[in-house]
C-alpha positions in Angstrom: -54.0 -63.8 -97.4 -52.1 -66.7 -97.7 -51.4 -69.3 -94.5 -48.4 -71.2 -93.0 -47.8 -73.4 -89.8 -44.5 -73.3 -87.8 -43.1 -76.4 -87.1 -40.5 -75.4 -83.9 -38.5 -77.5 -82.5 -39.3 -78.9 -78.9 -37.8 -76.5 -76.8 -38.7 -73.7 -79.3 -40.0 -70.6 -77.2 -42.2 -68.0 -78.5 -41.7 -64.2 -77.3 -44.4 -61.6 -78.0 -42.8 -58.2 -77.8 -39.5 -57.1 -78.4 -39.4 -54.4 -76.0 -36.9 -54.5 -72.8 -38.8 -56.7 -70.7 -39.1 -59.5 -74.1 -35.1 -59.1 -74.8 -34.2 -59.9 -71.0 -36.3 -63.0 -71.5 -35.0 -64.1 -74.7 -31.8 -63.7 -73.1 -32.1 -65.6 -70.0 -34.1 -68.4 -72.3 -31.2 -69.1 -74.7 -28.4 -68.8 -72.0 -30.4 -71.6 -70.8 -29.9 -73.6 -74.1 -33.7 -72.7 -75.6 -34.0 -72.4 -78.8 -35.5 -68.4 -79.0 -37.8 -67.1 -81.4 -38.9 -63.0 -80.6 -41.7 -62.1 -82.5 -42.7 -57.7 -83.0 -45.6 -56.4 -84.8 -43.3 -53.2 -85.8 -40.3 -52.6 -88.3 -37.9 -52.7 -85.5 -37.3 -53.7 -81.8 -36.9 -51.7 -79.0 -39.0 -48.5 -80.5 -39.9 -47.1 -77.2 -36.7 -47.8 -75.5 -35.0 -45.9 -78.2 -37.4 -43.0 -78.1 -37.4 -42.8 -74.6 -33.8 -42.4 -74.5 -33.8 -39.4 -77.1 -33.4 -36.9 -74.0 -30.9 -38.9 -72.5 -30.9 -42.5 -71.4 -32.2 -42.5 -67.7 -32.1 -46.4 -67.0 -32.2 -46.9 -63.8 -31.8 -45.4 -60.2 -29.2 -45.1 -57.3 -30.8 -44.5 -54.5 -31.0 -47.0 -51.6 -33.8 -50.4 -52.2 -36.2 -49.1 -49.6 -37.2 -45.8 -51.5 -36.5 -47.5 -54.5 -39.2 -49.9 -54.0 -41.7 -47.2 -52.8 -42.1 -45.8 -55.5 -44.4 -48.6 -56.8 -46.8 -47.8 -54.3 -49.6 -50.5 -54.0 -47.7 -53.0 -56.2 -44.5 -53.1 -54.3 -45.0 -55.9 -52.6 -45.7 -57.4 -55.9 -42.4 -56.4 -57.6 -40.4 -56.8 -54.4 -38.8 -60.1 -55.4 -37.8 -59.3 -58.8 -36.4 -56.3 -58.0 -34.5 -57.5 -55.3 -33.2 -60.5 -57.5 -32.4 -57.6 -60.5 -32.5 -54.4 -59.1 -30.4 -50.8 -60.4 -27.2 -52.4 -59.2 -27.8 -55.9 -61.3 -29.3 -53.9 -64.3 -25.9 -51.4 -64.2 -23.5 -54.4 -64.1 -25.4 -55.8 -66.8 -25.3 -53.1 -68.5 -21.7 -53.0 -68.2 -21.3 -56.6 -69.4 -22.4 -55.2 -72.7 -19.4 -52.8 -72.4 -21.1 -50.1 -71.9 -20.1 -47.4 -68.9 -22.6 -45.6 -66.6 -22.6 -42.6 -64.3 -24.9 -41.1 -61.5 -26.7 -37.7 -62.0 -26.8 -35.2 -59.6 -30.2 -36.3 -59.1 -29.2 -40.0 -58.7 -30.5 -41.3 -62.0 -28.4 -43.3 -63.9 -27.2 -42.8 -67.4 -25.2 -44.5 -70.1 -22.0 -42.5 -70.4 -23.1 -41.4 -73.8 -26.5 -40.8 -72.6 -28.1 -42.6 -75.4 -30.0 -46.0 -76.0 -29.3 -47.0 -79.5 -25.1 -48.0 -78.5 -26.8 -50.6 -75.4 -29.9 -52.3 -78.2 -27.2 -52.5 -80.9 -24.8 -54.3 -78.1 -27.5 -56.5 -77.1 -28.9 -57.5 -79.8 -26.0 -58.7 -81.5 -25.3 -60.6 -78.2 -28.8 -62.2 -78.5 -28.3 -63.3 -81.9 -25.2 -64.7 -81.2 -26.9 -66.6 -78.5 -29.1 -68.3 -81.2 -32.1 -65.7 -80.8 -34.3 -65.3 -84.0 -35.8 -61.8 -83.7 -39.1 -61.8 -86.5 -40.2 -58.0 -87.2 -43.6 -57.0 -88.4 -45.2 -60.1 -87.0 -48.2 -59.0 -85.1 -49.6 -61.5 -82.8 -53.4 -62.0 -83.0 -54.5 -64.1 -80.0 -55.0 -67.8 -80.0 -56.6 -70.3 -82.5 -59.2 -72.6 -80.6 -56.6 -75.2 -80.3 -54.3 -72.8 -78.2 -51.8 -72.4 -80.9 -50.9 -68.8 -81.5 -51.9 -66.5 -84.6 -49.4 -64.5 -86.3 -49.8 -61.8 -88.9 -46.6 -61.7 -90.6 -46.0 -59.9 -94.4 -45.9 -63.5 -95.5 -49.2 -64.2 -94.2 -50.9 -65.1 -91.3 -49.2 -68.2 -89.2 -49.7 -70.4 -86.9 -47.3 -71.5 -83.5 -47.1 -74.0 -81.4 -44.1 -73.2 -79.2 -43.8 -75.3 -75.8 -44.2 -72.0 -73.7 -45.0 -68.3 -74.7 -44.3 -65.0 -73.4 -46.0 -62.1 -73.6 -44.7 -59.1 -73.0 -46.5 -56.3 -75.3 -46.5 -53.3 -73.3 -49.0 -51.2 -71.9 -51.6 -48.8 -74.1 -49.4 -45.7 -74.5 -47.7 -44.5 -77.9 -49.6 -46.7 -79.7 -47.6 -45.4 -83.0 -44.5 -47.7 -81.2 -46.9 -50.9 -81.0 -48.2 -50.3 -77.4 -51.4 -50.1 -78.1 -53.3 -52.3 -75.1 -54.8 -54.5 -78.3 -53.6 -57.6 -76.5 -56.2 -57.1 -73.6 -59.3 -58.6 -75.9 -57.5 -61.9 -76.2 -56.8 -62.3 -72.2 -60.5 -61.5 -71.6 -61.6 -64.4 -74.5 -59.4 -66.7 -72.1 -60.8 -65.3 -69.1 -57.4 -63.6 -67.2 -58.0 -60.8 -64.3 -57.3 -57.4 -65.8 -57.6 -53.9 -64.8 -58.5 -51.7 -67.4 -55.5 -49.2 -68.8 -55.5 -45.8 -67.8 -52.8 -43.2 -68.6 -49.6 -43.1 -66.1 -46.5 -40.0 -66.0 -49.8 -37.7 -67.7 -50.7 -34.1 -68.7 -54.0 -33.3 -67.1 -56.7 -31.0 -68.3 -58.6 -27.9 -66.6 -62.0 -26.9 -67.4 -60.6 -24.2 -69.7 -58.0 -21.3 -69.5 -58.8 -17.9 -70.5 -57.8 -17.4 -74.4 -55.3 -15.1 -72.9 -53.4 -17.4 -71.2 -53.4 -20.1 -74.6 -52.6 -17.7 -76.7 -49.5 -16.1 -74.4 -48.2 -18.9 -72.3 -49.3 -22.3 -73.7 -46.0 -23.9 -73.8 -44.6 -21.7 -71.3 -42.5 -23.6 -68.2 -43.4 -23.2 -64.6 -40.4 -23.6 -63.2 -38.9 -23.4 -59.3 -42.6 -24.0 -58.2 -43.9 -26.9 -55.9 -46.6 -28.6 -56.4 -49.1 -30.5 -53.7 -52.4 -32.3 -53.7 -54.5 -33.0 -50.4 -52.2 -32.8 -47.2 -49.2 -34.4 -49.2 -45.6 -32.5 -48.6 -45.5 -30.0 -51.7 -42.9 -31.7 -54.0 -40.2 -29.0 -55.7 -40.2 -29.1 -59.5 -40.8 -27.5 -62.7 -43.7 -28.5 -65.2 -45.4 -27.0 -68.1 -48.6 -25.0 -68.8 -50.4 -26.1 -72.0 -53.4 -25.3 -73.9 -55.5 -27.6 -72.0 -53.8 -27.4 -68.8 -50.5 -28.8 -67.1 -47.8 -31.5 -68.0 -44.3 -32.2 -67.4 -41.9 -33.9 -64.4 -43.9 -32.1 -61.8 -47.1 -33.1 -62.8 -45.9 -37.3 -63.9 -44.6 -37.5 -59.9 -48.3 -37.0 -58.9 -50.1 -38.5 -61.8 -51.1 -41.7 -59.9 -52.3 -39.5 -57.2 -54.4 -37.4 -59.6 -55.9 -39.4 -61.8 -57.3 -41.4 -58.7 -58.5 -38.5 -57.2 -60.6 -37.6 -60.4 -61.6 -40.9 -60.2 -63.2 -41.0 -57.4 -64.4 -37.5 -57.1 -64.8 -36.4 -60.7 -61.6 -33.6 -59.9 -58.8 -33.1 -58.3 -57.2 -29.4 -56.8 -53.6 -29.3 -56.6 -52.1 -26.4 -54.9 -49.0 -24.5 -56.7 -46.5 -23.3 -54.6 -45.8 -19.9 -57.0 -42.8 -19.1 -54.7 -41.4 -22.0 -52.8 -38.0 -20.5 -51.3 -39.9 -17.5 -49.8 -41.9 -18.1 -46.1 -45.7 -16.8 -46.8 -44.7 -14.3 -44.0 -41.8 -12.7 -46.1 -44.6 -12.4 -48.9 -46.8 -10.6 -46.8 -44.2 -8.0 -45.8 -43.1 -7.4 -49.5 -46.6 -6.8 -50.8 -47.6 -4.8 -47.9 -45.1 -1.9 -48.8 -46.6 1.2 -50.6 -46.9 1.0 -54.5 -47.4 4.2 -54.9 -48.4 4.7 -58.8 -47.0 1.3 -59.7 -49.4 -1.1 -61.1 -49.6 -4.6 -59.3 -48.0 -6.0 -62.1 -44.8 -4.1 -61.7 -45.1 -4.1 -57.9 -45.1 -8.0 -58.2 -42.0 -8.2 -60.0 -40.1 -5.4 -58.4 -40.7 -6.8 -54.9 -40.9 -10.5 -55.4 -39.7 -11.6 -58.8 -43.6 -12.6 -59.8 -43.8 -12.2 -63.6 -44.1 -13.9 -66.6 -46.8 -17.1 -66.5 -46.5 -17.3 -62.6 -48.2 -13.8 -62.4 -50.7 -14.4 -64.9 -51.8 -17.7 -63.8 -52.0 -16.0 -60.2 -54.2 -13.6 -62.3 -56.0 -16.7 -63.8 -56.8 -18.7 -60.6 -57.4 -15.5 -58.0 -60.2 -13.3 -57.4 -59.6 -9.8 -58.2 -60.2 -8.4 -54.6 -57.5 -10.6 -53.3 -55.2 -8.3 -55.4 -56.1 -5.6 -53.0 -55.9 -7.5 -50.1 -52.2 -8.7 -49.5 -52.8 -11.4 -47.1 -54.9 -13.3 -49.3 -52.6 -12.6 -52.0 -49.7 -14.1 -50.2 -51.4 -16.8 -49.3 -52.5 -17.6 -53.0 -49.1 -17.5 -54.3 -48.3 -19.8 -51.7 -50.9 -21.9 -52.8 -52.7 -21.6 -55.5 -55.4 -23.8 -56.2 -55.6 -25.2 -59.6 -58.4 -28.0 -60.8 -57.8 -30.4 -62.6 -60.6 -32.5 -64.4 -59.2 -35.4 -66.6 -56.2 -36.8 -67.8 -55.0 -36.6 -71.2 -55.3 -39.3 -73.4 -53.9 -43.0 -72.6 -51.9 -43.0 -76.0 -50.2 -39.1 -74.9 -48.9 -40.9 -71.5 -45.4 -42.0 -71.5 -46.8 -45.2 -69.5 -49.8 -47.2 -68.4 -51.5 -48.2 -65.5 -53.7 -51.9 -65.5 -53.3 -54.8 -67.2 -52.7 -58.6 -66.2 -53.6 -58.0 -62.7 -50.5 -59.9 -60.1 -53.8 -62.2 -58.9 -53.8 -63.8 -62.1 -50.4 -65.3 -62.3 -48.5 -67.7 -60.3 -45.2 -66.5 -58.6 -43.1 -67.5 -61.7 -45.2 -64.9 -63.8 -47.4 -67.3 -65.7 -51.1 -67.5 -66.5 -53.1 -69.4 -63.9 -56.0 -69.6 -66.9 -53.6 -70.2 -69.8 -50.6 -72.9 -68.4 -47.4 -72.1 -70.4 -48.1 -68.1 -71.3 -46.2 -65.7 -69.4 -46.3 -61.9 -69.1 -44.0 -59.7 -68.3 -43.5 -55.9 -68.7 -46.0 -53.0 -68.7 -48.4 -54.9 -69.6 -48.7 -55.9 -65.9 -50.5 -54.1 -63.5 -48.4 -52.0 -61.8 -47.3 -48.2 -62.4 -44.4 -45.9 -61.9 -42.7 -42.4 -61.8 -40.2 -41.6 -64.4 -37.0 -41.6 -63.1 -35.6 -45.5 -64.6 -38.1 -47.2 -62.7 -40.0 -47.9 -65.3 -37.4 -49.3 -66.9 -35.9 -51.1 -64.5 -39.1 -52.9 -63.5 -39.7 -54.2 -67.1 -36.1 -55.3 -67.1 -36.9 -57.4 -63.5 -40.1 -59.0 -64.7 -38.5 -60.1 -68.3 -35.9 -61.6 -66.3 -38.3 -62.9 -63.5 -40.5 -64.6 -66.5 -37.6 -66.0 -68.4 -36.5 -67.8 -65.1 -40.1 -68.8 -64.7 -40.2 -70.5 -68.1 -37.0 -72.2 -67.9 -38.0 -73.7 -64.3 -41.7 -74.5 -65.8 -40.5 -76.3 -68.9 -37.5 -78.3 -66.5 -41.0 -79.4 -64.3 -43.1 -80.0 -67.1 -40.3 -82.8 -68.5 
């Protein structure tokens, strides 16, 4: 393979990662008068922003800052400047700068009016070029030469940069196949940054095994009007799916964090299913208590309580058969039903990433304390998430937060 050196200019800028959080940067560098260059290992930016906007563009959030901001849990404190200095209002009137209109769901998350992502990237892209932003695809960044300068795969050949300041914002180690793939986290370790290792985020979790019975019938099937709690939390209302290894979906990615911690430190973790969460356990109890007559239990579920389908078999899965003959125990189980869960599935089947470049080892304006001039931004910071746009939202915030941080460390620097 052949080799090339870059010779930038002086206030050329290097930007790892052309994911949200890299694009915000780039755009607050150039409106700054920097000369830009965004670098991206794959064909195209923005690959995960595009697919996760395939069910619909959820970009942010409405509801009010102070549950906003809780829903970072431990790293709120961390995140609560940038977010307060771009937050969902400043990300929605961004968004409409780029002439694109947004409305709020009946749940209070925010969508284009279209509902897609590809109409915002094409809109800011074009804006960022305008601005004088050079966006290099299929240039995969390798880590640092001994002299600092950074190593760059491109189809050209390998290169080498010496831009006045870098950011890297490369995402976390889920869907690898879009170019997060938490490959990054070698080269900080050579250089000696704080990081927590990656662990999967907004997860399916696995069960020690279901029957073949309930793979071969309900894998796939949704569990839906159910609520779900672990330990003494408030059972949250939701739907999620079982699958052949055990449950995913909405329901289960609100308590993922929870979960995987729990396993953590205790090798498992029991949630409890709420089979029937608009009926008091009493009310149960007085519906299963009338005479059956010759009806089986099946029938007399579903004639007196609606229980059918994959809530009555995995009530049949996760109960001992004399509860079935015992309706206060029965109630009580469909009220909640325990369910173990032993690991979660693979980092690269998350839709996010916990760990990273851990908040300790960077200075307020995002940057390296061990490596003076490299920023990082993004998921690739440690700090996690429900779905919901705040995800997004953050990694919008800390591009922002580390573009300003550049700007004001280049301005000191002279």
């Amino acid at each position: 393979m052949t080799s090339s050196t870059a010779k930038p200019s002086s206030s050329n800028i290097a930007i790892i990662g052309g994911g949200p959080a890299g694009l915000m940067a780039a755009e607050v560098l150039s409106q700054a008068g920097l000369r830009v260059d965004l670098y991206d290992g794959m064909p195209s930016v923005g690959r995960k922003f595009l697919l996760a906007g395939v069910g619909g563009m959820n970009i942010t959030h409405s509801e009010a800052f102070p549950a906003f901001l809780s829903r970072y849990a431990e790293r709120a404190p961390n995140l609560a400047p940038l977010l307060r200095a771009f937050g969902a209002d400043e990300l929605c009137t961004w968004i409409h700068g780029l002439g694109i209109d947004t409305f709020v769901g009946s749940s209070g998350r925010v969508f284009p009016t279209d509902m897609k992502a590809a109409p915002l990237l094409r809109a800011w892209l074009k804006r960022l070029r305008d601005a004088g932003v050079v966006i290099h695809t299929r240039h995969r960044w390798l880590g640092w030469n001994p002299d600092g300068s950074l190593r760059i795969a491109s189809p050209e050949g390998d290169k080498t940069l010496h831009p006045k300041a870098t950011l890297l914002a490369l995402g976390g180690g889920s869907w690898s196949r879009l170019g997060s793939d938490g490959a990054w986290m070698l080269a900080l370790e050579q250089r000696g940054v704080a990081l927590a290792p990656l662990q999967p985020s907004n997860c399916g979790f696995e069960v020690e095994a279901w029957s073949d019975l309930m793979i071969s019938k309900f894998a796939g099937a949704p569990l839906k009007n159910i609520a779900m709690g672990l330990n003494d939390d408030v059972p949250r209302l939701g739907e999620c799916v079982l699958t052949a290894t055990g449950l995913e979906g909405s329901l289960v990615y609100a308590l993922s964090a929870t979960i995987r911690e729990a396993i953590n430190q205790h090798g498992s973790a029991t949630i409890h299913l709420d089979l029937l969460p608009g009926r008091p356990v009493d009310k149960i109890l007085l519906a299963l208590s009338k005479p059956r007559g010759s009806r089986s239990m099946a029938k007399h579920l579903h004639s007196q309580l609606g229980l059918d389908g994959v809530k009555a078999a995995l009530l049949r899965e996760l109960t001992l058969a004399e509860c079935f003959t015992d309706p206060a125990r029965l109630a009580q189980a469909i009220k909640a039903l325990p369910v173990t869960l032993v690991k979660p599935r693979p980092l690269d089947e998350a839709i996010s990433s916990a760990g990273g470049v851990t908040f300790q080892a960077l200075d307020e304006r995002l940057m390296l304390k061990q490596v003076p001039g490299v920023f990082c931004a993004g998921e690739m910071l440690d700090w996690e998430a429900p779905t919901g746009g705040y995800l997004l939202t953050a990694c919008f915030a800390s591009g922002r937060a580390a573009g300003l941080g550049m700007v004001d460390w280049l301005q000191r620097k002279g």
